[in-house]
C-alpha positions as CSV (number, residue, x, y, z in Angstrom):
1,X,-7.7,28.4,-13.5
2,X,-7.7,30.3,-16.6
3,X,-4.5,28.8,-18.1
4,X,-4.4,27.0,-20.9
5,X,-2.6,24.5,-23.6
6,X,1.3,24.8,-23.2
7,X,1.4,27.3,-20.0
8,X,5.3,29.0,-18.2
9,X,4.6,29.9,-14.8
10,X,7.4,32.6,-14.3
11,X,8.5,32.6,-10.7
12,X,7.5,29.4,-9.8
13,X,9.1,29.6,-6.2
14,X,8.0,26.3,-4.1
15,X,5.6,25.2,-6.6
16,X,2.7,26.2,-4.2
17,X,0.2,26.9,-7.3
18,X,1.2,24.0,-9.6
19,X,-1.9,21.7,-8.2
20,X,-4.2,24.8,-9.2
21,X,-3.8,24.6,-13.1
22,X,-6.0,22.6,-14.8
23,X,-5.1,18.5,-15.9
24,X,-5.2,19.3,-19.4
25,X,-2.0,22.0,-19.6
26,X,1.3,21.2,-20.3
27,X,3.4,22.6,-17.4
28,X,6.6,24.4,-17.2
29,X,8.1,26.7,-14.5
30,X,11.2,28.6,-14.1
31,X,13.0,30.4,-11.1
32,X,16.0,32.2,-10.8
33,X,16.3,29.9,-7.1
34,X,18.0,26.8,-6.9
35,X,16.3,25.8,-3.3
36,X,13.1,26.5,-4.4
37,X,13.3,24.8,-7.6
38,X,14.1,21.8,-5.6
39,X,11.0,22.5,-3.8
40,X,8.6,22.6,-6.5
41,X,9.9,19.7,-8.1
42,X,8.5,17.6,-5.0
43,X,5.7,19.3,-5.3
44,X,5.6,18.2,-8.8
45,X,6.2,14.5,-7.5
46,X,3.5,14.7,-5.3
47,X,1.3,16.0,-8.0
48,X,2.7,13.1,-10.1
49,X,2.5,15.1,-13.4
50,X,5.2,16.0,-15.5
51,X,6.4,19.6,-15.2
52,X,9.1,21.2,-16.8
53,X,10.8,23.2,-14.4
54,X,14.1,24.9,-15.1
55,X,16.5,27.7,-13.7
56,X,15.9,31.1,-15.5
57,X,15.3,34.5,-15.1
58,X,12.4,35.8,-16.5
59,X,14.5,39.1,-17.9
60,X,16.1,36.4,-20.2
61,X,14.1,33.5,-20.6
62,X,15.5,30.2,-22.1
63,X,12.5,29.7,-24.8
64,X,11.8,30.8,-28.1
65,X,9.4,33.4,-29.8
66,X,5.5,32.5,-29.0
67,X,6.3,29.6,-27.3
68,X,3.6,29.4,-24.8
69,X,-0.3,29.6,-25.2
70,X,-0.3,31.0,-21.4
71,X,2.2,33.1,-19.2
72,X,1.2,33.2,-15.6
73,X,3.2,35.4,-12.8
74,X,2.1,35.5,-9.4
75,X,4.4,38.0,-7.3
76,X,7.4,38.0,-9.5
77,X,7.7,41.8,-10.6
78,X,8.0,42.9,-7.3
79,X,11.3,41.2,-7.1
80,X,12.7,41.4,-10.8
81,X,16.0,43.8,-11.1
82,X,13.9,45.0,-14.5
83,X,10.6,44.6,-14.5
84,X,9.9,46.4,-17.9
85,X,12.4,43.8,-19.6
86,X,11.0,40.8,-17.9
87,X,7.7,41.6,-18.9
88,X,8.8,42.1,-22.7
89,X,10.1,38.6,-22.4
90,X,7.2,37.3,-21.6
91,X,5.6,39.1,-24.3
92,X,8.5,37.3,-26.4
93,X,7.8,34.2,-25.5
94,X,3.4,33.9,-25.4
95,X,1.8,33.5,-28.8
96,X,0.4,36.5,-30.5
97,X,-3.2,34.8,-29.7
98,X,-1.7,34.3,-25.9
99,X,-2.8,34.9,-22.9
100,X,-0.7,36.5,-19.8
């Protein structure tokens, strides 16, 4: 994985690609889905590693300006109401030196 430092996965769904990032990042996840936040966070268990993962939606995320070092999505547009506005949110939220 390419992520790095304090990383958002947007969409996190069941947490199937939380054991793919790398030991070293500080995890958090959000989801508009209650089931499959519940999901993830055995997952996240399993992994035994903290993760931050939280109900949101990524056309109004819950964090402040250039909060994360990396912004991964994996099949999340597809599904967003407004995909423009959730992808200026996570412009919002990455570092100016960021990486989506």
């Amino acid at each position: 994985g390419h992520a790095k430092g304090k990383t958002l996965e947007v969409g996190v769904g069941t947490g199937r690609n939380l054991g793919l990032y790398p030991d070293d990042v500080e995890l958090a996840g959000i989801d508009v889905s209650a089931n499959m936040l519940a999901r993830a966070r055995r997952v996240a268990e399993r992994l035994d590693r903290p993760i931050e993962l939280e109900i949101a939606d990524v056309q109004d995320l819950p964090h402040g300006d250039g909060s994360f070092d990396t912004v991964t999505a994996t099949c999340v547009f597809c599904s967003v109401a407004d995909p423009v506005a959730g992808l200026r949110e996570v412009a919002r939220v990455v570092r100016p030196d960021g990486q989506v």
